[in-house]
N, C-alpha and C positions, 0 to 999 in steps of 0.2 A: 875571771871571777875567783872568790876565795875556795880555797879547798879544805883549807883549817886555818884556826886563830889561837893563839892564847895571848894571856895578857904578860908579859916581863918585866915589868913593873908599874908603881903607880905612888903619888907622893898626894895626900891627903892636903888642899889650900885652904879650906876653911870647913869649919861643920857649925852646922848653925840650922834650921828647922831640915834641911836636907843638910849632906855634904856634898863638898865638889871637888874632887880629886883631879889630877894631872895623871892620864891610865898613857901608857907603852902598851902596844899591841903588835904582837910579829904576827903577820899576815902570810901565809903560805897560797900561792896560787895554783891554778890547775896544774898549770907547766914546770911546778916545782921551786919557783924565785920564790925569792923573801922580799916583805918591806915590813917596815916599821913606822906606827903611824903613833904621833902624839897629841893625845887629844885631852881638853879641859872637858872634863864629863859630869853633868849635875845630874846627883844619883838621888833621884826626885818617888822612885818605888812605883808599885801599882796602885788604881785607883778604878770607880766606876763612875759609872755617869747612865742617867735614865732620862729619857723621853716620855714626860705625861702628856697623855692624850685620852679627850673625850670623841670619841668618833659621833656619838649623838648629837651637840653641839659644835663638832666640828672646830677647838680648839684645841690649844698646847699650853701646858704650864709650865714657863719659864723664868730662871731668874736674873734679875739685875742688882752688880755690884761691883764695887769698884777694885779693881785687878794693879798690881804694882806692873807688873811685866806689860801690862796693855798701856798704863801714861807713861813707861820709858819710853817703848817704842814711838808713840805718835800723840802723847797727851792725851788720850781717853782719859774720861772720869767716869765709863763706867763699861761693864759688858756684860751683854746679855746672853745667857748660856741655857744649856739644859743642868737640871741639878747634878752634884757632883761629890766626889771625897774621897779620901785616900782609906784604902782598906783596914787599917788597923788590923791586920790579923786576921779580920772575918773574908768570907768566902766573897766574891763579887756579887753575889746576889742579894745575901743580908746588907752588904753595905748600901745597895743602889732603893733598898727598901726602907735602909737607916736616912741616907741623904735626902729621900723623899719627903721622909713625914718631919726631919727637922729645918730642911731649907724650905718647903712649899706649905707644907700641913695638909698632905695627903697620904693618904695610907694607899698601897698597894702591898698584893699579895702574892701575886708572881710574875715579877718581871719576866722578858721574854731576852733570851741571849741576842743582840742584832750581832755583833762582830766586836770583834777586841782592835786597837790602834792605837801605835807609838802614834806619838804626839808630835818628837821632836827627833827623831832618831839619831839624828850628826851630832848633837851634845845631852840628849838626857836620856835616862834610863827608864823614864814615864811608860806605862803601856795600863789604857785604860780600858775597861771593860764595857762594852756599850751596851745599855736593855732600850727597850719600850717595854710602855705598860698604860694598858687602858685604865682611864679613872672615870667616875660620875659623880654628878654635884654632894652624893648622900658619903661618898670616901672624902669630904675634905672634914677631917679631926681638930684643924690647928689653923691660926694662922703664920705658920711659914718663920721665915728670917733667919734660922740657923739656929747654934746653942753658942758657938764661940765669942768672945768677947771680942775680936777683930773681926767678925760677921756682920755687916749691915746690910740686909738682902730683903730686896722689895721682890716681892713674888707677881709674877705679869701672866695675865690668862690673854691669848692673842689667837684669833682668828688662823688658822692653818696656815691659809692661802697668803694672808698676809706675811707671815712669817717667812715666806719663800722669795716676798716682796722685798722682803726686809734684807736680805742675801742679796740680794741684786745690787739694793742700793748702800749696804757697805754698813748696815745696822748691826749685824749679826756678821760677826767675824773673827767669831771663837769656831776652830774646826773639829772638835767632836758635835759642838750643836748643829753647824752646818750639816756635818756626814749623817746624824741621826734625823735631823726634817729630810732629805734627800732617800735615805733610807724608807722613811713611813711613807714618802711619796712614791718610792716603786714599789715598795708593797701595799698598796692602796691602803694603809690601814687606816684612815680618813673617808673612804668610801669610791 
């Protein structure tokens, strides 16, 4: 295992909404060896992401849209997630409150920390902040889509239980949404 790292160099390959750099890392291990590891690293920053949920009705509000990284890999035209967004600068919690009310058109008021998680850790620098946050029919403000002009986002209100269905059968196969229904499911917050 590593005992210390630093980086030794690093050659900047394109910048463009992130950058993606070529990083050198001298790796020091327990036993004192050295390596050197050279890795294409998309330096993609922090983000948050929230789980709406009505426990009363026993739904989740989620979104649908179309992702460039999901039709490389296998031709998706679309995926369904919990809302989401890159921090700008604000704390994880304003943002998870900001991504709410502009991709769903719910207001929440205090998200609840579930756990934070790298996304990709072998090539991105991503680590995203995960909430829940209960809503009721009288919190929806808006309806939903986002504010970006590359945002086409259809807001889906989906039955709990289903949504766990929906995991099984390969519907939902974004992994901060999957960790966060699995989340509300061990801590009952559905009931």
């Amino acid at each position: 295992m590593a005992k210390a790292a630093r980086v030794i160099g690093e050659t900047l390959l394109s910048r463009g909404r992130f950058d993606l750099t070529r990083t050198e890392i001298e790796v020091i291990e327990e036993d004192g060896s050295r390596r050197t590891l050279v890795h294409d690293v998309y330096r993609h920053g922090k983000a948050a992401a929230v789980l709406l949920y009505d426990p009363k009705r026993g739904v989740v509000t989620l979104v649908k849209q179309f992702r460039a990284g999901a039709y490389l890999s296998d031709g998706a035209l679309a995926t369904i997630e919990a809302c989401a967004g890159m921090l700008d600068g604000d704390a994880p919690e304003v943002c998870a409150v900001r991504e709410a009310l502009e991709e769903t058109g719910v207001v929440i008021r205090e998200p609840v920390h579930a756990f934070d998680a790298y996304m990709s850790p072998g090539g991105m620098t991503e680590k995203i902040a995960c909430f829940v946050a209960p809503y009721g029919e009288a919190d929806r403000a808006g309806k939903g889509g986002g504010v970006d002009d590359d945002e086409h986002i259809e807001v889906l209100e989906i039955p709990f239980t289903e949504t766990l269905a929906m995991i099984e059968r390969g519907e939902i196969a974004d992994a901060k949404t999957i960790a966060l229904l699995y989340y509300a499911r061990a801590k009952a917050l559905m009931g």
